[in-house]
C-alpha positions in Angstrom: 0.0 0.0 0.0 1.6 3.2 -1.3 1.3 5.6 1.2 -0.5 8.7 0.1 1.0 11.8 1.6 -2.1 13.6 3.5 -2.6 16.9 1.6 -2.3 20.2 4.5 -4.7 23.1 5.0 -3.3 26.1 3.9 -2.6 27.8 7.3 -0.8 26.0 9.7 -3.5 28.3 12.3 -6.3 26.0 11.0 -8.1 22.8 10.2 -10.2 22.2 7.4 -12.8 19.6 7.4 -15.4 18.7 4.1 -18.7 17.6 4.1 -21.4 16.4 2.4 -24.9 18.5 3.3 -28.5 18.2 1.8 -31.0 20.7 2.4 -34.0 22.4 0.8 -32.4 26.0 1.4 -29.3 27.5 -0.5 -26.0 25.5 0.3 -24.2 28.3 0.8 -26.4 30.0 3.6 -26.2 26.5 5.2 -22.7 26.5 5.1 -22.8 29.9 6.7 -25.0 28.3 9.6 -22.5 25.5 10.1 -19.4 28.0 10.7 -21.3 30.0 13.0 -23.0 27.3 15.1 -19.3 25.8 15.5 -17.4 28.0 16.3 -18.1 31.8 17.9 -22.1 31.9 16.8 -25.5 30.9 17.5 -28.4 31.4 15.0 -28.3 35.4 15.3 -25.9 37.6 16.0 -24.8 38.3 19.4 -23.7 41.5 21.4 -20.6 40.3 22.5 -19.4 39.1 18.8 -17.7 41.9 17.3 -16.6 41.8 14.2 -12.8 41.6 15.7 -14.3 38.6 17.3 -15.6 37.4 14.6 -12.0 38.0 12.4 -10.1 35.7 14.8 -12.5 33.0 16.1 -15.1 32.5 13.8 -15.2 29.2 11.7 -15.0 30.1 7.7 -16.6 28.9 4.5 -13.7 28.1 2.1 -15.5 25.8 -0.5 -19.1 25.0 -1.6 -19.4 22.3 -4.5 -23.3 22.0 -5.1 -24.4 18.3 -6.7 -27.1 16.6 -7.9 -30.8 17.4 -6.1 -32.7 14.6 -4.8 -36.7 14.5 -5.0 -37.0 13.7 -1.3 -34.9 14.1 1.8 -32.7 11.9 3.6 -33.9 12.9 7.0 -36.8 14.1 9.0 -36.2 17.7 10.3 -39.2 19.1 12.5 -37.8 22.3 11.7 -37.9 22.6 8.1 -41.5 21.3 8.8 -42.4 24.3 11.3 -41.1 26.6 8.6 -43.1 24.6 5.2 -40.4 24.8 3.5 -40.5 22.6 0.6 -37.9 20.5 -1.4 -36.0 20.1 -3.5 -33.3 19.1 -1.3 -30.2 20.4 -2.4 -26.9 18.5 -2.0 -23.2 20.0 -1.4 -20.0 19.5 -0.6 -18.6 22.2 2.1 -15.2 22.7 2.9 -15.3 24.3 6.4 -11.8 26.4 7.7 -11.6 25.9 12.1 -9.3 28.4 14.1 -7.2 26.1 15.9 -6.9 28.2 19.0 -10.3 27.3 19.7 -9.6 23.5 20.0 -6.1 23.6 21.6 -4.9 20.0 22.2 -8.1 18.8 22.9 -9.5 15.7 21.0 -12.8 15.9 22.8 -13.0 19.1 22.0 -11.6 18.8 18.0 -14.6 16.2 17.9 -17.1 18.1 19.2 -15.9 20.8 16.9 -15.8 19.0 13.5 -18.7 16.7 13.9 -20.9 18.1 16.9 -24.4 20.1 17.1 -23.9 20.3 13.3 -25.9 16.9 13.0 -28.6 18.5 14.8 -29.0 21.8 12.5 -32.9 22.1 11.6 -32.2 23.8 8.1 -30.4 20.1 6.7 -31.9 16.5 5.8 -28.5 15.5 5.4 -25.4 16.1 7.0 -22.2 13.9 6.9 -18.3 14.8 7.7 -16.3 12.9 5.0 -12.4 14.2 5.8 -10.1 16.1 7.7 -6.5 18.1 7.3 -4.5 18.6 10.0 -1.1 21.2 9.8 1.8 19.2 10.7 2.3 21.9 13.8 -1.0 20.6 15.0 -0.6 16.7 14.7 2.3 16.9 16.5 0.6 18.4 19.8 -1.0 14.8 19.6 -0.2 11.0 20.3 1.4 9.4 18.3 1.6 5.1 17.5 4.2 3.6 19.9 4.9 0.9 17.4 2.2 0.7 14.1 3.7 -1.3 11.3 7.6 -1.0 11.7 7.7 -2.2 15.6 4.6 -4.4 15.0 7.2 -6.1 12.3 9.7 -6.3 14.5 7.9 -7.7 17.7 6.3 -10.4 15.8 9.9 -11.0 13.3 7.8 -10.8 10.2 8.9 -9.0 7.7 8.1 -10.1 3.9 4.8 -10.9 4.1 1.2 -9.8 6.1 0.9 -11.1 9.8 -1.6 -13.3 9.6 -3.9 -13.6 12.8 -7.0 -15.5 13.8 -9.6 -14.7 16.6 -10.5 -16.7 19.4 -13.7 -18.5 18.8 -16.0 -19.4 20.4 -16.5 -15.6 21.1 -17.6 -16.5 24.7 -18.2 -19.3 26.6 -14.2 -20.9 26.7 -12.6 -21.5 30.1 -9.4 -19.6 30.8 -7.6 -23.2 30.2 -9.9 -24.1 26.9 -8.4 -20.4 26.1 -4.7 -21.3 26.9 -5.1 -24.8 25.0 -6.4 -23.2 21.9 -3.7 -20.7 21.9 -1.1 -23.4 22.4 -2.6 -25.0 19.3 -2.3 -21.9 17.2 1.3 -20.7 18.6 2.2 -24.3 16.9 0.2 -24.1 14.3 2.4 -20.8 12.7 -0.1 -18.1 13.7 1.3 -14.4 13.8 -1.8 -12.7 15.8 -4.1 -13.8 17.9 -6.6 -11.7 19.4 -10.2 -11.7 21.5 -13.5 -11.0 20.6 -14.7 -8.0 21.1 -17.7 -9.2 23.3 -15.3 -11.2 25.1 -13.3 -9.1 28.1 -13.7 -9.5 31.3 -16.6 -12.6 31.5 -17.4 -14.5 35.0 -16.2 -17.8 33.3 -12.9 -16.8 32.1 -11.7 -13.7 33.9 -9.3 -11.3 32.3 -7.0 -11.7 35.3 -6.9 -16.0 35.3 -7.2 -15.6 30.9 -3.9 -13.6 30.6 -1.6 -15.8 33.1 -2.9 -19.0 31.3 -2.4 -17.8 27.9 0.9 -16.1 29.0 2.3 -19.3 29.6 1.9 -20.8 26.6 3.0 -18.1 24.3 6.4 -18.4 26.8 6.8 -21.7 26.4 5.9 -21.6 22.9 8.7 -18.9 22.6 10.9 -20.2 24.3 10.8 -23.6 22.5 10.5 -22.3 18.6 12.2 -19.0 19.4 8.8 -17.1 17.3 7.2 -14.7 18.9 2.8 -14.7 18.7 1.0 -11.5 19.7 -2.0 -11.7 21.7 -4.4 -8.6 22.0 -6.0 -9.0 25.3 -9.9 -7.4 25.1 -9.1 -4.9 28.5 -12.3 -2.9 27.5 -13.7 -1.5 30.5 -13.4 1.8 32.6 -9.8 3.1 32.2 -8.7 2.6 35.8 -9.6 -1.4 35.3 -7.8 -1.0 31.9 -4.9 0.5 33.3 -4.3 -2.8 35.5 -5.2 -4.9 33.0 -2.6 -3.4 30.4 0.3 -3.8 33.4 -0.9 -7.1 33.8 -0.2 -8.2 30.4 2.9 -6.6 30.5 4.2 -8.2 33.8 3.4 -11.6 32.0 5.1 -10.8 29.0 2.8 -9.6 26.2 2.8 -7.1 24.1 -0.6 -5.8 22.7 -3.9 -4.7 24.2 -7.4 -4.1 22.4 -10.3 -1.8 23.5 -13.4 -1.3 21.8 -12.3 2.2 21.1 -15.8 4.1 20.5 -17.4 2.8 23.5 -14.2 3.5 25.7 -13.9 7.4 24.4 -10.7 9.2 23.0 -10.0 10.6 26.4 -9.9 7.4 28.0 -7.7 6.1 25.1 -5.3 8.7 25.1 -4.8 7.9 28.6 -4.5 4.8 28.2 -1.6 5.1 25.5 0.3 7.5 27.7 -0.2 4.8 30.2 1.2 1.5 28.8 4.2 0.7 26.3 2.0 -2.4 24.6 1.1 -2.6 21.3 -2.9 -0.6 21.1 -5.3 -2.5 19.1 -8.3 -0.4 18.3 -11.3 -2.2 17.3 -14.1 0.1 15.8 -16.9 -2.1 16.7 -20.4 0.1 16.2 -18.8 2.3 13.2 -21.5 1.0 11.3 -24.1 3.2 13.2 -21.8 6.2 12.5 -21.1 5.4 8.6 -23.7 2.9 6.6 -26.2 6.3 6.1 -25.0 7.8 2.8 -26.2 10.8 4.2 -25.6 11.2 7.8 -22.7 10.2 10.0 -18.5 9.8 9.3 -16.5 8.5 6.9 -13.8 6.7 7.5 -11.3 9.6 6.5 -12.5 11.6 9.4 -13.6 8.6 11.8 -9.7 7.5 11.4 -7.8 10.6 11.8 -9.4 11.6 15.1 -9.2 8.0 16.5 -5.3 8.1 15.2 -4.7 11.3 17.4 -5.0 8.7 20.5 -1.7 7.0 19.2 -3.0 3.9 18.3 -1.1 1.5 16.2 -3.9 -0.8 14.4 -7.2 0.1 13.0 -10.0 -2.4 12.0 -11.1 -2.0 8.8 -12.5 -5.1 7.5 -12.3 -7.3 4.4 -13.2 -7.8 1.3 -16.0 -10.2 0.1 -16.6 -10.3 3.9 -20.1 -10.9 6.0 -20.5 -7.3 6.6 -22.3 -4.4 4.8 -19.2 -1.9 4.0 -18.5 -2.4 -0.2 -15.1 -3.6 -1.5 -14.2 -0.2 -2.6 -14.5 1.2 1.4 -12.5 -1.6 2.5 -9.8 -0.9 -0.2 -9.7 2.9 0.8 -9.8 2.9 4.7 -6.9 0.6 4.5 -5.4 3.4 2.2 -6.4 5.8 5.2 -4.4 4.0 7.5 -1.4 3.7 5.1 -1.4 8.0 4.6 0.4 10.2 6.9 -2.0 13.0 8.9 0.3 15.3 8.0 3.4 16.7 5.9 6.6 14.9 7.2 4.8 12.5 10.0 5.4 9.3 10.8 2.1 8.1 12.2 0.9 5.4 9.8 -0.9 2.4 11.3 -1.3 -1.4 10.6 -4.9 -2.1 8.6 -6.2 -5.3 10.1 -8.8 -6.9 7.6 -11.3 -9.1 9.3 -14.6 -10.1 8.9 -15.4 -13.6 7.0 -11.9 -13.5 5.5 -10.6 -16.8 4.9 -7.9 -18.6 2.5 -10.1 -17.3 -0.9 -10.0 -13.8 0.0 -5.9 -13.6 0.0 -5.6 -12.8 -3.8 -8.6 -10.1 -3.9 -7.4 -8.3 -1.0 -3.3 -8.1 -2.3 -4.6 -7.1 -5.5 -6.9 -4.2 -4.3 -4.2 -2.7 -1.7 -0.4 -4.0 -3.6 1.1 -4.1 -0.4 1.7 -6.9 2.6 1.8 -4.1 5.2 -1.4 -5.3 6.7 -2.8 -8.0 9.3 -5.0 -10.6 8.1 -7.4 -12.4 10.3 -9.7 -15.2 9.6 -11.3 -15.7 12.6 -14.3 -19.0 11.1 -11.6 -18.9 8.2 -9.3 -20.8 10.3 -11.0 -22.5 13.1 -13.6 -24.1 11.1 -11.5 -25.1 8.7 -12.5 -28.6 8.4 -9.4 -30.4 9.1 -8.8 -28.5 12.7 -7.2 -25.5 13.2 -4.1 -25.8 12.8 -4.9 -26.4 8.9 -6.8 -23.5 8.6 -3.7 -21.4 10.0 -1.5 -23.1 7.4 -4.3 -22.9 4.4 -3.9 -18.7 4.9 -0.5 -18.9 5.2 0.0 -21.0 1.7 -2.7 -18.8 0.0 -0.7 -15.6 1.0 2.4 -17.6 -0.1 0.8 -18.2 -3.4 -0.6 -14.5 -3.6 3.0 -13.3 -3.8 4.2 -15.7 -6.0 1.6 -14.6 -8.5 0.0 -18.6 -8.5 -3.4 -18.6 -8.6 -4.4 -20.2 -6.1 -5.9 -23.8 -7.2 -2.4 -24.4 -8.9 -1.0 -23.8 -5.7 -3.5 -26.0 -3.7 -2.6 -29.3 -5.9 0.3 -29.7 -3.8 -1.0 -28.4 -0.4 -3.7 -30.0 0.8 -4.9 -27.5 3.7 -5.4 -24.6 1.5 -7.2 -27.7 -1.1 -9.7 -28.6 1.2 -10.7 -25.2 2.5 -10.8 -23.9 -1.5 -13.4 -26.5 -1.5 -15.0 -26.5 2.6 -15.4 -22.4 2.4 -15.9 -21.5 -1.7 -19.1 -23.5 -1.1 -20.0 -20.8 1.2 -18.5 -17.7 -0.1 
């Protein structure tokens, strides 16, 4: 994945942030609205906002693209009802200009900024932020990834080709041992990654505390007998003092990553949490869906990326192609490109795309040819441990398909002599 260099807003005093509105009224009064209501304004002018004020605080208009008009709008708005005013609803893209010396070092506050009351605004039936540019000054006020895919390379000793990781499954319901024994299975098996579900953190039956010495062990011993190191990203989602112990737990016992389900823990509590610990931060995005399947309303992944990115994070879920979920092939392909594009002129900050989501063996070849890079993790959580002859074939049947991948075979030519990626060519293409 070439890594696109992330275009700068022409003053190093401001963000800029685009958007796509739909409203009945003129785009460009709208937009007007929108500066005003986030930054120094409300929805008439005020006594106390002088026009010096105004010069040095207020939120500016830069761009206004109208597009095509649709017969009927997007959303309700009880607003534009109380006022009759009719359609059609217009649609635009607005590039809005943001005094930084509003925000300050403040992700809540750059959040609440870019993508805040604006949802709410009566006068649109539409209202989505699509991306954001950052100065290089201002990015590097922020967090930045401890590790992403350099020291994620070097931790797990892979270096010419993706990591490829797995889930554990069942998602609930394993014993801390059942956990252990599973892992020891995979560690042999040639798996790079191994992580937990996100529903799967701190439950009664296996506790975080009893799940992380167990498994601990065995990646040790596995270590120390094969001299390969796995990663394991330990679910410590919970309230960030419990996360705090939980990251210096798995630290104490030797591992090296932690995952949070980042939009239900909060940015503050993330940032926190990378100034806190050394590990390797796994951010899963679990419930971007709500924020991003509307066309009309919510985040795109542009946006929803960079703010989560400002935490220091060093992977970002973004997951797979031909998968179970709803997101196209083509969103895949370019929030993986997000991840692989610096915030800013002259930044280091890139992070490691992990594909997941009903990827298996047969996706290998589609997901190398839309991204042209390895730089990515790859985890097939049913893809591997319901591979028909056990696990451990599943882990080798992704490993020979990404073998095959880079050797430009396709892969059924490479499966007449490897019988793991044969049989799940022929278990999971029945069910693709």
């Amino acid at each position: 994945m070439s890594a696109m260099q992330q275009a700068q807003p022409a003053n190093d005093d401001t963000l800029e942030a685009d958007y796509l509105i739909e409203t009945p009224l003129d785009p460009a009064q709208v937009a007007e609205v929108m500066a005003g209501e986030q930054s120094s304004g409300t929805f008439v002018r005020v006594a106390n906002e002088t026009d010096a004020l105004r010069a040095r605080s207020r939120a500016s208009v830069l761009r206004i693209a109208e597009l095509e008009a649709v017969a009927q709008p997007s959303l309700p708005s009880a607003w534009l009802i109380r006022h009759g005013t009719p359609g059609p609803w217009r649609r635009a893209r607005v590039t809005l200009s943001f005094p930084l010396a509003n925000i300050g070092a403040n992700l809540p506050t750059l959040a609440a900024t870019v993508a805040g009351n604006l949802y709410d605004l009566g006068e649109v039936t539409g209202m989505r932020l699509l991306s954001l540019r950052l100065p290089a000054s201002y990015r590097a006020r922020f967090e930045l990834p401890r590790h992403g895919v350099a020291g994620t390379r070097m931790l797990t000793q892979v270096t010419d080709r993706p990591l490829i990781g797995t889930i554990i499954k069942p998602n609930v319901g394993l014993s801390a041992a059942e956990t252990a024994a599973l892992v020891r299975e995979l560690c042999e098996a040639g798996v790079d990654f191994i992580k937990d579900d996100e529903v799967s953190a701190n439950p009664a039956h296996a506790p975080l505390a009893e799940r992380v010495r167990a498994v601990m062990s065995e990646v040790r011993s596995y270590r120390e007998r094969s001299g390969r190191s796995v990663m394991v990203a330990f679910n410590i989602t919970d309230d960030l003092d419990a996360m705090r112990r939980h990251a210096e737990l798995v630290e104490h016992e030797g591992g090296d990553c932690v995952m949070a389900s980042i939009n239900w823990c909060g940015f503050s509590a993330i940032q926190t949490l990378r100034r806190a610990t050394p590990l390797v931060l796994h951010a899963h995005r679990n419930g971007y869906g709500m924020m991003s399947r509307d066309p009309a309303l919510g985040i795109s992944f542009q946006a929803y990326q960079t703010l989560w990115r400002l935490t220091g994070v060093d992977h970002m879920h973004v997951h797979g192609l031909a998968g179970k979920f709803a997101q196209s092939d083509m969103e895949v392909i370019g929030s993986a490109r997000d991840c692989a594009t610096p915030l800013a002129s002259g930044c280091d900050d890139t992070v490691l795309p992990a594909f997941s989501s009903g990827q298996w063996a047969g996706t290998a070849p589609a997901t190398f040819d839309a991204v042209r890079s390895t730089d990515l993790l790859f985890m097939s959580g049913g893809g591997i441990l319901a591979h028909p002859d056990g696990p451990s074939a599943g882990v080798t049947s992704v490993r020979q398909a990404w073998a095959a991948v880079q050797t430009g075979t396709p892969l059924p030519v490479y499966a007449e002599r490897m019988p793991e990626l044969r049989r799940a060519l022929a278990f999971f293409g029945e069910r693709a």
